[in-house]
C-alpha positions in Angstrom: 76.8 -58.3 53.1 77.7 -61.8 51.9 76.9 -63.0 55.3 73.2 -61.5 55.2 72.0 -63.8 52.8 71.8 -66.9 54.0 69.6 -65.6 56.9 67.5 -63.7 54.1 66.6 -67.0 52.6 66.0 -69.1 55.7 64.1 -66.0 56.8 61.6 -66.7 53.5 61.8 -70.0 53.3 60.3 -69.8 57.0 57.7 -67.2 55.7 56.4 -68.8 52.6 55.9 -72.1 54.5 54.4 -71.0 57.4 51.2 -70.3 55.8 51.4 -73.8 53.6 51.9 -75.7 56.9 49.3 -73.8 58.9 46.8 -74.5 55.9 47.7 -78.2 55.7 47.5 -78.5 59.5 43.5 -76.5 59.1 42.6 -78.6 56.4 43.2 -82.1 58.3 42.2 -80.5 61.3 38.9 -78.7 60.6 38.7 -81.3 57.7 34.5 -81.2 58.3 34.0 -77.6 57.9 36.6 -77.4 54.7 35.0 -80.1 53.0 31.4 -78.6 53.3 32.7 -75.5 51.7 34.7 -77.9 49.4 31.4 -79.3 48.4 29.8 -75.7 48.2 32.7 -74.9 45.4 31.6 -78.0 44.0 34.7 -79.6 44.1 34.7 -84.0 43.2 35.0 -85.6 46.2 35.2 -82.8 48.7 36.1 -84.7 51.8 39.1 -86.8 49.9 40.5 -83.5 48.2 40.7 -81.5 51.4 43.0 -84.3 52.8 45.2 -84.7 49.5 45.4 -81.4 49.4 45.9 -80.7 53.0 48.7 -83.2 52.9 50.1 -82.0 49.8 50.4 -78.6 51.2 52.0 -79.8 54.3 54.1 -81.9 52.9 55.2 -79.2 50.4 55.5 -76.4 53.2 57.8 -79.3 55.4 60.1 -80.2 52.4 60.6 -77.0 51.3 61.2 -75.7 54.8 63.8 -78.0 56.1 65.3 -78.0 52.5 65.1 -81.6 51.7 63.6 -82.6 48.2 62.9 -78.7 47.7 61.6 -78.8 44.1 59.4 -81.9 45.2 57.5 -79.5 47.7 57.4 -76.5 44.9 55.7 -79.1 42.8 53.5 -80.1 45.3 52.5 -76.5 46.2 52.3 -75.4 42.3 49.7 -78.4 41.4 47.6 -77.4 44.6 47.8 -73.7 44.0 46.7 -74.1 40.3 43.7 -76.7 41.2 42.6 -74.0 43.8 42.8 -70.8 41.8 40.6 -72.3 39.2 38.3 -75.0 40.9 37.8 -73.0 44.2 38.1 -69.1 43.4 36.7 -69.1 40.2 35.7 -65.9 40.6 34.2 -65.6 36.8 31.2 -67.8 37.7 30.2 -65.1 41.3 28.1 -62.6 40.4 28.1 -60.8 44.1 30.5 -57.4 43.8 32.1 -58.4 46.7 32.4 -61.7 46.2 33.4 -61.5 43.2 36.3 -59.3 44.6 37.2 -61.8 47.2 37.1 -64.7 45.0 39.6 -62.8 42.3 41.9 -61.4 45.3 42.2 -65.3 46.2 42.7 -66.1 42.7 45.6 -64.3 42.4 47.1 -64.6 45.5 47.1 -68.7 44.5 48.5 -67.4 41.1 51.3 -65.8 42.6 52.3 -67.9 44.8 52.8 -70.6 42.6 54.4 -68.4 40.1 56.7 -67.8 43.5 56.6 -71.9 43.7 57.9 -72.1 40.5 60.8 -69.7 40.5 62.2 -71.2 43.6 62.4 -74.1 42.3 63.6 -72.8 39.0 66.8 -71.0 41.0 67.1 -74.6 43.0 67.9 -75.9 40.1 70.1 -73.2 38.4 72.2 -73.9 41.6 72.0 -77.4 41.3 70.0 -78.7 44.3 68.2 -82.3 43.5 64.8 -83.4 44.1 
C-alpha cells in the first residue's frame, strides 16, 4: 500500500492544477472577453487583473504541479481564490434566484479550494519542503 501513495499524490497534484492552468491559459487567451465580464463585476482595472491573475494562476498551477517552490504556488492560488470569491462572486449583492445560486456555488468552490491551497501547503511544510 506504501507504494500507492506517491501515485495518489502526483495523481492530485495533476488534478488540482489542471483546472488552475487551463484557467490561466483562458484568461491570457480569451483575455478580451474576461476582462469585459471583469469590468461587468466591476473589478479596478479589469484588463490588468485578468492577466495578473491569469499568470498568477498559471504560475501557481505550474509550480505546484512540477513541485518546485510548492508553497509559492499555494500562495499564489490562495490570494487569487480569495480576491475572486469576494470581488467576482459576490453573490450577496445578486438579486436573480439563480444567479444568486450560481454566484454562491462559485463562491464556495473558490473558498474551498483555497482552503485546499492552504492545507497543502500547510502539510509541505510539516514535511519540510521549502518555498
Amino acid at each position: 500500500m506504501d507504494g500507492l501513495w506517491p501515485v495518489i499524490e502526483w495523481t492530485g497534484r495533476i488534478l488540482l492544477c489542471a483546472l488552475f492552468i487551463a484557467s490561466g491559459i483562458s484568461h491570457l487567451t480569451q483575455l478580451q472577453g474576461m476582462a469585459a465580464y471583469a469590468q461587468s463585476k466591476h473589478v479596478p482595472a479589469p484588463r490588468a487583473a485578468v492577466v495578473v491573475s491569469g499568470v498568477m494562476i498559471l504560475a501557481g498551477g505550474i509550480l505546484i504541479l512540477v513541485n518546485w517552490h510548492p508553497i509559492i504556488g499555494c500562495a499564489l492560488l490562495v490570494v487569487f481564490l480569495i480576491a475572486a470569491a469576494f470581488m467576482v462572486h459576490n453573490f450577496w449583492t445578486v438579486s436573480d434566484p439563480m444567479m444568486k445560486a450560481g454566484e454562491r456555488a462559485h463562491f464556495m468552490k473558490d473558498i474551498a479550494l483555497a482552503g485546499a491551497a492552504l492545507t497543502y501547503a500547510a502539510m509541505l511544510h510539516r514535511l519540510g519542503v521549502g518555498f
